[in-house]
C-alpha positions in Angstrom: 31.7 13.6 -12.1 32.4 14.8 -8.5 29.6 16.6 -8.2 27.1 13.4 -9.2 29.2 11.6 -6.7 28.7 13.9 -4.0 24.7 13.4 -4.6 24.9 9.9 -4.2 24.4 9.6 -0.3 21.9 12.5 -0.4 19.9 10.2 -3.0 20.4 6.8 -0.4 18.6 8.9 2.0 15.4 9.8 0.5 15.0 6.1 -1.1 15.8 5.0 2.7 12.9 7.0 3.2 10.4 6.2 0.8 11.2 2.2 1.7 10.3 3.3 5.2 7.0 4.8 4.3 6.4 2.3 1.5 7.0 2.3 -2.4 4.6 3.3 -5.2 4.6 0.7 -7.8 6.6 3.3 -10.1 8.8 4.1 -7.2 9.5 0.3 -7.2 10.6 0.4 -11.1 12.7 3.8 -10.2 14.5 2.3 -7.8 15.5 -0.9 -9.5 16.9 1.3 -12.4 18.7 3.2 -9.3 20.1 0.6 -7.7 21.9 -0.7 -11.3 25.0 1.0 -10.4 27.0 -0.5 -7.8 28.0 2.8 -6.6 24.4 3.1 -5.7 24.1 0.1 -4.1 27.0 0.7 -1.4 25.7 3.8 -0.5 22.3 2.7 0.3 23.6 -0.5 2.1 25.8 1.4 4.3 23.3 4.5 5.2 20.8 1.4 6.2 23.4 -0.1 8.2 24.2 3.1 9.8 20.1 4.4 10.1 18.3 1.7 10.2 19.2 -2.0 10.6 18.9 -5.3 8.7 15.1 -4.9 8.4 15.5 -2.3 5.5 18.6 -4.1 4.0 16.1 -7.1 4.0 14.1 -5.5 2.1 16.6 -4.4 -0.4 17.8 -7.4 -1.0 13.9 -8.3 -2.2 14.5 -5.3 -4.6 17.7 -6.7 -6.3 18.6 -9.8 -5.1 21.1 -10.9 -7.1 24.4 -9.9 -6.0 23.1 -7.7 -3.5 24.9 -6.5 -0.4 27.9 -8.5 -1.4 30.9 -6.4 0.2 33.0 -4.3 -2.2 36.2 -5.4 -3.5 39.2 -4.1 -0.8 40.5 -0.7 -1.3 44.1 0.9 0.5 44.0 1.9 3.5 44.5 5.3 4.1 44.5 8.0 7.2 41.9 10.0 8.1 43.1 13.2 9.3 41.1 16.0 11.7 39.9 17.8 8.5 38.9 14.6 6.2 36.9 13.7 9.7 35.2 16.7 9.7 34.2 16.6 6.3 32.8 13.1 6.5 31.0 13.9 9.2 29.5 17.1 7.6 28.6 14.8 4.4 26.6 12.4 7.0 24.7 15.2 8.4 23.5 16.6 4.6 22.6 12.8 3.9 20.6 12.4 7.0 18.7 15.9 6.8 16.3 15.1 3.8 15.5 11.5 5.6 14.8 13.4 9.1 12.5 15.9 6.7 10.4 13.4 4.6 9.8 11.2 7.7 8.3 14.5 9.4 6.0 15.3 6.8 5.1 11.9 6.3 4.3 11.5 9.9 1.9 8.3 11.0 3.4 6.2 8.1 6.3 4.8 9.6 5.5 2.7 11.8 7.6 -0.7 12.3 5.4 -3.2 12.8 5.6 -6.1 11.1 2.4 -8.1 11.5 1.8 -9.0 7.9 2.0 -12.2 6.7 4.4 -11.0 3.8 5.5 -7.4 2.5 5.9 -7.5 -1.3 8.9 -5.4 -2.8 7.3 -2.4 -3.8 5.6 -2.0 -0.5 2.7 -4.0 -0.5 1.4 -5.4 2.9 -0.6 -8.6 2.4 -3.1 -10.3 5.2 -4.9 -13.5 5.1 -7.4 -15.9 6.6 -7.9 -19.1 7.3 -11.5 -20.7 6.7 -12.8 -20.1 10.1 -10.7 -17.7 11.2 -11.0 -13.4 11.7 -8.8 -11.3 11.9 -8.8 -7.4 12.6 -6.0 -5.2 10.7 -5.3 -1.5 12.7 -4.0 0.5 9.4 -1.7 3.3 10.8 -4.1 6.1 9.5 -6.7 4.7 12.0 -9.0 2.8 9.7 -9.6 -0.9 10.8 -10.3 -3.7 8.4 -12.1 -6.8 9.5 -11.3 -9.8 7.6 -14.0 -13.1 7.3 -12.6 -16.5 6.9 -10.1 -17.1 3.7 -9.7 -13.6 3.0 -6.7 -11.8 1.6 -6.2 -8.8 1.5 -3.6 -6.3 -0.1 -2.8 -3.2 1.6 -0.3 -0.2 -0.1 -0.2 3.3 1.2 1.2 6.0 -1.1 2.4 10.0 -0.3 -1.3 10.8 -2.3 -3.6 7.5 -1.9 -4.5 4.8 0.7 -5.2 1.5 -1.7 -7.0 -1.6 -0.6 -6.9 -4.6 -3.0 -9.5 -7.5 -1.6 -8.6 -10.4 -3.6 -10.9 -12.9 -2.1 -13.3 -13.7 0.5 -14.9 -10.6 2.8 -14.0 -7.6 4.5 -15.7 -5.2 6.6 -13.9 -1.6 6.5 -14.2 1.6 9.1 -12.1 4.0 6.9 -11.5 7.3 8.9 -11.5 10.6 7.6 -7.9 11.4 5.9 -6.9 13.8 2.7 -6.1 10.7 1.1 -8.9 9.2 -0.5 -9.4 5.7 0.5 -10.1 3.3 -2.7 -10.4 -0.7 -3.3 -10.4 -3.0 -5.6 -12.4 -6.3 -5.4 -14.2 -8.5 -7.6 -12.6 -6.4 -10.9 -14.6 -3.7 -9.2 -13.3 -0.3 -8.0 -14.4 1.5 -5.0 -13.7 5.3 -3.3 -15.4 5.2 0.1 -15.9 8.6 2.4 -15.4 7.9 6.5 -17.6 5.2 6.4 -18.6 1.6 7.5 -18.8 -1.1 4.5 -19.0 -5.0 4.3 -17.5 -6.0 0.6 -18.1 -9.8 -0.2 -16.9 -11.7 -3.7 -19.1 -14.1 -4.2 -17.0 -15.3 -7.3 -15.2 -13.5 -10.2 -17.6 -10.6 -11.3 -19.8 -10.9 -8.6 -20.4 -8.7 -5.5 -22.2 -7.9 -2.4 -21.5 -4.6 -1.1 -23.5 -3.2 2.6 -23.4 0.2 3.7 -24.1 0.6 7.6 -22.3 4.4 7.4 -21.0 7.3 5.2 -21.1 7.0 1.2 -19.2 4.4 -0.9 -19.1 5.4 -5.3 -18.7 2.4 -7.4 -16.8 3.3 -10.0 -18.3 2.9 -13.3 -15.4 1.6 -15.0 -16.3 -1.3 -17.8 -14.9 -4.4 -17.8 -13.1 -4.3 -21.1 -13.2 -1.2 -23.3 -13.9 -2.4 -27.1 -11.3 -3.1 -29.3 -13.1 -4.7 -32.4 -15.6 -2.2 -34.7 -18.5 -5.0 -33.5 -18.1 -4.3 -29.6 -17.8 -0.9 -30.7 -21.1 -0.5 -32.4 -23.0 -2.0 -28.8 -20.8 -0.2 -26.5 -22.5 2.1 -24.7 -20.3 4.5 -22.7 -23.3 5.8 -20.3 -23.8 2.5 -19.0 -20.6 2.7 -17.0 -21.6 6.3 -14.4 -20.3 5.9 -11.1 -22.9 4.8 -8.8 -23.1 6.1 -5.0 -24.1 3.5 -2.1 -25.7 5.2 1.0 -26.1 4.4 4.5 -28.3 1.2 5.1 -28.0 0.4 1.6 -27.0 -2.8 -0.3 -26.0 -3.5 -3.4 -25.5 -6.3 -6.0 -23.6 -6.3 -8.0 -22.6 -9.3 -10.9 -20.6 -8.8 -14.7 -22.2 -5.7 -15.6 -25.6 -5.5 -13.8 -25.9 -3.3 -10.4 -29.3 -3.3 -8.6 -29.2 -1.6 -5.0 -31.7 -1.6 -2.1 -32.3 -0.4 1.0 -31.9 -2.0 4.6 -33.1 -1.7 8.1 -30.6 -1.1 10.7 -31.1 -4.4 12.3 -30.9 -6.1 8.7 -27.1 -4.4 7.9 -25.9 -5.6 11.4 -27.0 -9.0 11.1 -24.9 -9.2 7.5 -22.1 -7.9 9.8 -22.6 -9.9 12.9 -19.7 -12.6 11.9 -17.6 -9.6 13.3 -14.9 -11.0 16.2 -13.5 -9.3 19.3 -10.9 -6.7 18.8 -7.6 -8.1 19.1 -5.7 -6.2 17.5 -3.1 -6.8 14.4 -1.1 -3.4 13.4 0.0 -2.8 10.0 3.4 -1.0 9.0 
């Protein structure tokens, strides 16, 4: 029982870290289950109070907010002597050490801005538009996403992935080259784009304008609903759904299941793209 004590702050740490960096969704789920034993809980709170500051405890208490941070019931007092110092001070140093090693090889992802309009529990950064207004979002990676009037957007980088959601309105992304593939989902479509410039538009539910001004973008051939009666089965035709690649100065359409693409001149891609507003600059965490 000691020795699962003894891993507790070691364990406060490395969520501390992956809260810094952002949480997966199953990271999210993990840490709920995690954070069920109060023993848990006071470690965490009290490594954030002592590494970090009311930010991350803010955060935390989106996690489990119920109950959370409440202070523990009074224990006896009791001298510390020189050795019992010692110890605790050792203990802090082990707890620190695998925070100080994930946040170096997650370098770039920890920045603490905080220009989202709202970060959602599991690490979700969302941004939105007014009608009329544009805004530019700097991702810490270096890509850049341009958002048209009443857009939102959903941003939630992993250790493996960089994941874009756009749930309405328009968007033009400069993704930057990065071993992370960089992948978005709009319009119940789903995209993986190389270094490349792209304008996404949802038209409405199902429907889809997609220009290419650089690199590649795949459309991913995923159906819309897989059958689940022996009727849908008999006309479901699995070869419909290949994953498509957009090129540079190409456009494509795309609406429920149809996809017809087309090429553009230079001049032609700008011009969809020339809604575009000066740099200012919003940094995302």
């Amino acid at each position: 029982m000691a020795a699962d004590a003894d891993k507790i702050p070691t364990e406060a740490a490395v969520w501390l870290a992956r809260l810094e960096r952002g949480l997966l969704p199953q990271e999210g789920i993990t840490l709920r289950a995690w954070l069920g034993q109060p023993a848990h809980r006071e470690a965490i709170v009290d490594a954030a109070k002592l590494w970090h500051g009311p930010d991350i405890i803010a955060v935390l208490a989106q996690v489990v907010p119920v109950g959370f941070g409440n202070p523990p019931p009074p224990r006896p007092k009791r001298r510390l002597n020189a050795t019992h110092a010692l110890i605790a001070l050792c203990g802090a140093l082990v707890a620190f050490a695998p925070f100080a090693y994930v946040q170096h090889i997650m370098q770039g992802m920890f920045a603490s801005h905080s220009a989202a309009q709202r970060h959602m529990p599991w690490g979700e950064s969302i941004y939105t538009t007014k009608p009329g207004e544009t805004r530019i979002v700097a991702l810490s990676e270096g890509s850049t996403v341009t958002l048209n009037g009443h857009s939102q957007l959903g941003v939630l980088f992993g250790a493996a992935s960089r994941s874009a959601n756009l749930d309405y309105g328009e968007a033009i992304f400069h993704t930057v080259p990065e071993r992370r593939p960089f992948e978005l989902n709009a319009g119940g479509r789903h995209f993986l784009a190389s270094p490349s410039i792209f304008d996404v538009r949802i038209i409405r539910e199902r429907a889809i304008e997609l220009t290419v001004l650089e690199g590649d973008v795949i459309v991913r051939g995923l159906p819309w609903q897989w059958p689940d009666t022996p009727a849908q089965a008999r006309l479901f035709n699995p070869k419909v759904f290949a994953d498509t690649t957009v090129g540079p100065l190409q456009a494509a359409s795309l609406e429920d299941a149809a996809f017809s693409r087309y090429p553009l001149t230079a001049a032609a891609a700008d011009a969809r793209m020339s809604w575009r507003p000066e740099p200012v600059l919003y940094v995302a965490p």
